[in-house]
N, C-alpha and C positions, 0 to 999 in steps of 0.2 A: 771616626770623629770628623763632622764637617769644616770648612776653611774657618765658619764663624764661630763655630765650639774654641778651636784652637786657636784663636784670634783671643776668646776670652781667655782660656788658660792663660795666656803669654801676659795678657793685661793684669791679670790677678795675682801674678808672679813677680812684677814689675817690671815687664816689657810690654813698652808703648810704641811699637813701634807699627806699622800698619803693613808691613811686606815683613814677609818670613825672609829670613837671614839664611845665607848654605854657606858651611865653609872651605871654601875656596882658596886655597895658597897659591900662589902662582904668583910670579914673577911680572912686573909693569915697567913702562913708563911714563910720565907724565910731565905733560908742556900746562905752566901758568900764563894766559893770555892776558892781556891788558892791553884796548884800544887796537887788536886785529894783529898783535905782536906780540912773541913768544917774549917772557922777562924772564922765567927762570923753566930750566928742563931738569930731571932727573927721575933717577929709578928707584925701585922699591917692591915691596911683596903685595898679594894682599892680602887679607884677613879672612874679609867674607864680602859675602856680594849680594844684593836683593833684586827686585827689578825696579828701586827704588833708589837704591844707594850703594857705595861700595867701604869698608873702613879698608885700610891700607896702611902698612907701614914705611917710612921715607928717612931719612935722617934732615929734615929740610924744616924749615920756619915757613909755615903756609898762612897767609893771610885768610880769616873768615873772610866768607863772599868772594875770595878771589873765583875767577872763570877760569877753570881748567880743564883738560884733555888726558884722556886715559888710556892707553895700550894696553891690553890686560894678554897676557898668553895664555888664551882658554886652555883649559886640560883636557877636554874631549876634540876627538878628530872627524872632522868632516868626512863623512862617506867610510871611517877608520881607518883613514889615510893620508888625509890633508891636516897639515897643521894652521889653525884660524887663531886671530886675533879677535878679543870684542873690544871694538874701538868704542867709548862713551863719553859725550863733553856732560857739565855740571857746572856744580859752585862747593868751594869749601865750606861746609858745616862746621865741622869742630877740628880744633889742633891742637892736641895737647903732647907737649912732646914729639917723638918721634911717628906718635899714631894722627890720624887725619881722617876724618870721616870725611864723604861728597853727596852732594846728589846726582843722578844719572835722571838727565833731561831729554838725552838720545842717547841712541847705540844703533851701531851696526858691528857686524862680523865681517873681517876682511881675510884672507889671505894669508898667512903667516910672512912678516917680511913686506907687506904690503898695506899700513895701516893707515900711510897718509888718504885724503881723499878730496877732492877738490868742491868740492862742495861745503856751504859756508859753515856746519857742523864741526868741521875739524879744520878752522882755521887756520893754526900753525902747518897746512899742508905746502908743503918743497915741489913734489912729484904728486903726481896721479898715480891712482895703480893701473896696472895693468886689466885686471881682472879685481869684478865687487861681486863679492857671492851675498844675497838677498835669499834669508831662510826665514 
């Protein structure tokens, strides 16, 4: 089956969504920016993840449109030995509840432990890392 076969199926099924969904559980956190300052931080699972978008669970009141930052603790290991984060800023799409859809604008993969990043992507950054692995 080609990507655009199964593009259709999902469409004909009543998913409209344009990136395939994997699911993904995995533990996050996430900083709300407003004006280049963190307003609200916390943790949560996610769902699933596309190369478009991520849903997530939080126990948090997320404003649509808000600008946020996402730590995600990948499940596979670099080299299967290093533990990586994929760091992704976006905007709140949907909140209903304790679930929260985003869109993923950027992404990089950091470090495990090392997700801040001084570049303007991941705004709420404290520390630089040390080391930025680019795959």
């Amino acid at each position: 089956m080609t990507p655009s076969t199964r593009r259709q199926a999902r469409i004909l099924a009543g998913d409209r969504r344009i990136n395939q969904r994997y699911p993904i559980q995995a533990d996050l956190e996430y900083r709300i920016i407003q004006k280049g300052e963190v307003v609200l931080a916390g943790a949560g699972r996610s769902v699933d993840v596309s190369t478009g978008g991520i849903l997530f669970e939080a126990p948090a009141d997320l404003t649509l449109g808000a600008e946020l930052e996402i730590s995600l603790a990948w499940p596979a290991r670099l080299h299967d030995s290093v533990a990586i984060n994929l760091c992704v800023s976006g905007k709140v799409t949907r909140s209903d509840g304790a679930r929260h859809a985003a869109t993923i604008e950027e992404h990089e993969f950091y470090l495990r432990g090392r997700h801040r990043s001084p570049s303007p992507r991941f705004r709420a950054a404290a520390n630089p890392p040390e080391f930025r692995i680019s795959l």
